[in-house]
LUMDRENLUM-342218 format. One record per residue (C-alpha): residue number from 1; residue in three letters; z, y, x. Coordinates in steps of 0.02 Angstrom, whole numbers, plus 50000, padded with zeros to 5 digits. Layout:
N
NODE  seq  type      z      y      x
NODE  NUM   ALA      Z      Y      X
...
This chain:
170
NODE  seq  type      z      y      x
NODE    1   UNK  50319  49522  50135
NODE    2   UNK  50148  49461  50100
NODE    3   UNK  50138  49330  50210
NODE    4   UNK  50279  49263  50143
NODE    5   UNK  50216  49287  49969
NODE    6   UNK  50080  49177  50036
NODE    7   UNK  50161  49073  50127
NODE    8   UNK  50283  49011  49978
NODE    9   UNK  50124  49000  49847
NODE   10   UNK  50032  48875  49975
NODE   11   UNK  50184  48773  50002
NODE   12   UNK  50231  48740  49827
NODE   13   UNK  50366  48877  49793
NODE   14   UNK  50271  48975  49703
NODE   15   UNK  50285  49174  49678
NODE   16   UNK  50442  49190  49752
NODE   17   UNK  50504  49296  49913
NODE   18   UNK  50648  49135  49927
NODE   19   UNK  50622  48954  49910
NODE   20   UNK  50692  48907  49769
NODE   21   UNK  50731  49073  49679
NODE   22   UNK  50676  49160  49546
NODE   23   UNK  50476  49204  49536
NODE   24   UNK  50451  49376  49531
NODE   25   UNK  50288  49472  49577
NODE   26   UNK  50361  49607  49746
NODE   27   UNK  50175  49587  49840
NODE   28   UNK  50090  49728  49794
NODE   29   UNK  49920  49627  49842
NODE   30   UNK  49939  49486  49721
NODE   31   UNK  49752  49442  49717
NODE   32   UNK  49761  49448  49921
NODE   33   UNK  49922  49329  49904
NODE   34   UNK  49839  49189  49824
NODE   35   UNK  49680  49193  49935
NODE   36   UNK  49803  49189  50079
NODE   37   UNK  49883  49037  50010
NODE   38   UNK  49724  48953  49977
NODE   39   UNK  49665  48987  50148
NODE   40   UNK  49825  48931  50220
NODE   41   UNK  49832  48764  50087
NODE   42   UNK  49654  48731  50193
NODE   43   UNK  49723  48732  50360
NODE   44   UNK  49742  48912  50439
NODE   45   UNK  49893  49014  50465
NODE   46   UNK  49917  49157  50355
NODE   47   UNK  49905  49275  50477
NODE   48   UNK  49743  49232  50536
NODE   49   UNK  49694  49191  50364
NODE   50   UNK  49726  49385  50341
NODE   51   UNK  49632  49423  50508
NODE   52   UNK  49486  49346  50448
NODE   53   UNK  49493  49424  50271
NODE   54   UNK  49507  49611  50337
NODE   55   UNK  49360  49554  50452
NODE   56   UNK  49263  49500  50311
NODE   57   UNK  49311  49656  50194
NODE   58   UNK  49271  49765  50323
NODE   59   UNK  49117  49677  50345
NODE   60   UNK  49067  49718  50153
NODE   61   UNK  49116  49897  50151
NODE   62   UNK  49007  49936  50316
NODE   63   UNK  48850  49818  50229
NODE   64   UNK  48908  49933  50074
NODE   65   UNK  48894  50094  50168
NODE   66   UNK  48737  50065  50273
NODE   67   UNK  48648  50016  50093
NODE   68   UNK  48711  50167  50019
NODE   69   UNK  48658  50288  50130
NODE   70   UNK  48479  50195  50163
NODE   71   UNK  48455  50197  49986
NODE   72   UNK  48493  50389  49945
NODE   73   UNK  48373  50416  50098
NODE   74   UNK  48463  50572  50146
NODE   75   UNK  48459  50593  50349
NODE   76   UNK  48374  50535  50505
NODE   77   UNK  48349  50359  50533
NODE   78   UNK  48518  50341  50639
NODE   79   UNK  48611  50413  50502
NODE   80   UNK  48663  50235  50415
NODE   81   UNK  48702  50157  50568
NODE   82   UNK  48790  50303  50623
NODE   83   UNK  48888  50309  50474
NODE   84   UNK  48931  50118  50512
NODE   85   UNK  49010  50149  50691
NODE   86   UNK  49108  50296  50622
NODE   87   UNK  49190  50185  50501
NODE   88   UNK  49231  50042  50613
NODE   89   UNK  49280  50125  50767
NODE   90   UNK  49399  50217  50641
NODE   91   UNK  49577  50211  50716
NODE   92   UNK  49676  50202  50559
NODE   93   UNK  49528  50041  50502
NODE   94   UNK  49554  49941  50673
NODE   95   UNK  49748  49970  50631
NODE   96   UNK  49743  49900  50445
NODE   97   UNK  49617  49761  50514
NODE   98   UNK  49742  49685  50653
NODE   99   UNK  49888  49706  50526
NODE  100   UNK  49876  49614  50386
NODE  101   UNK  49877  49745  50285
NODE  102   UNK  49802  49728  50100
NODE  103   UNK  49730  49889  50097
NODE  104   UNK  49546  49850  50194
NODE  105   UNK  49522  49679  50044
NODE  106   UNK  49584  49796  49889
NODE  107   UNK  49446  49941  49973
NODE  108   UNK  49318  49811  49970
NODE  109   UNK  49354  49751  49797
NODE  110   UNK  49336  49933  49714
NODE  111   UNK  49174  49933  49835
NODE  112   UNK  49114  49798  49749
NODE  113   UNK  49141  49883  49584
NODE  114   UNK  49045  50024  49665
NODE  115   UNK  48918  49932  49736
NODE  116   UNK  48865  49831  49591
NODE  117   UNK  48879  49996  49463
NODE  118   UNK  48745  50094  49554
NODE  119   UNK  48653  49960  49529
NODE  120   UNK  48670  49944  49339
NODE  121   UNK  48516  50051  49291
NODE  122   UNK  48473  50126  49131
NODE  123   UNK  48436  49962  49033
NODE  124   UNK  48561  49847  49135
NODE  125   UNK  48590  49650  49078
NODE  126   UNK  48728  49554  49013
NODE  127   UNK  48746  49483  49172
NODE  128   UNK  48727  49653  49278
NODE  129   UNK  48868  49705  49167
NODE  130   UNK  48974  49546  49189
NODE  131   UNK  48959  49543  49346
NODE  132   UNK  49012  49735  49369
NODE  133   UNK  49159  49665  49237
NODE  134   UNK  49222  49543  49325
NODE  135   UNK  49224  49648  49484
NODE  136   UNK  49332  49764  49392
NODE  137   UNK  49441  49612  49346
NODE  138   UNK  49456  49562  49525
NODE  139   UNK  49536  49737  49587
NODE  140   UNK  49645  49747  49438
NODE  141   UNK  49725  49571  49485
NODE  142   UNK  49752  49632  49690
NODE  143   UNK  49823  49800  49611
NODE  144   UNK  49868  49851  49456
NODE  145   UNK  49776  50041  49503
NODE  146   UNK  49616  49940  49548
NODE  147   UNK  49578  49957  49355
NODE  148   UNK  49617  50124  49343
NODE  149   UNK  49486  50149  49505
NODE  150   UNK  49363  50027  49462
NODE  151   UNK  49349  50107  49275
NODE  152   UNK  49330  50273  49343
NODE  153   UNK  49178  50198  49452
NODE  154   UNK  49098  50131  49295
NODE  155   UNK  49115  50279  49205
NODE  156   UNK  48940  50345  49262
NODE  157   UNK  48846  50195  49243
NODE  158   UNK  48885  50171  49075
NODE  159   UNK  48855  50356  49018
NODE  160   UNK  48671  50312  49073
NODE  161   UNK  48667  50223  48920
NODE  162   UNK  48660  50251  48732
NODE  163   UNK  48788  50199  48601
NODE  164   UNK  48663  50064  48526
NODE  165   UNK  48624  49992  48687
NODE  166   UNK  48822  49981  48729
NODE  167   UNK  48843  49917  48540
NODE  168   UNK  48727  49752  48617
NODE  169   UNK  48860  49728  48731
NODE  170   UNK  49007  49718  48578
């Protein structure tokens, strides 16, 4: 259904599941949809187009993982790479991967969220916070729920900080 989402978007038809019918929203990866049909405007077929994506998701949420772990500095050396080949050599992860499916690029978007929050600090900057904002923005348009799990990520971050330094923000 995505692909053809994608598909009809890069060829002109717009959000619709049939050319020429009515545009309604039925991907569930909207977000995904329209990088699909950019990457198939440019050249590639969708499916590899989604190949490549997953690659390139999964990619970010190992890089996200290995920082994460070296950064907490909990375990031996190995641990973070470890923790890497765990992840990929996942069954269900080489499955969604070689799919298609949407859910590796929306995992990587609320990583993003992640990734960027634990970086806020106490005294973060308009940008930090943009940034971390416009992640937030990104998972909401692949899935509506990607606000609702982005916002919960942020919610520590932010109660690092007092009300008058939030109030800067306003």
């Amino acid at each position: 259904m995505l692909f053809t989402y994608s598909e009809n978007i890069a060829t002109g038809e717009g959000v619709v599941y049939n050319p020429g019918g009515e545009a309604v929203d039925g991907a569930s990866d909207l977000l995904l949809a329209f990088v699909l049909a950019a990457l198939r405007f440019v050249g590639l077929s969708v499916e590899i187009g989604a190949a490549l994506v997953n690659a390139a998701s999964l990619g970010f949420i190992a890089f996200a993982v290995w920082s994460a772990w070296k950064r907490t500095g909990i375990g031996r050396r190995w641990a973070a790479p470890g923790a890497v080949v765990v992840l990929l050599a996942t069954t269900p992860v080489i499955y969604l991967g070689a799919t298609g499916f949407g859910t590796l690029f929306f995992a990587a978007l609320v990583t993003l969220v992640a990734f960027l929050a634990v970086r806020l600090g106490p005294q973060p900057t308009f940008g930090q916070l943009a940034a971390v904002g416009g992640a937030v923005a990104l998972a909401g348009m692949d899935r509506i729920e990607g606000f609702v799990l982005a916002g919960a990520g942020l919610k520590e971050p932010l109660s690092m900080m007092s009300p008058g330094e939030l109030r800067e923000y306003q």
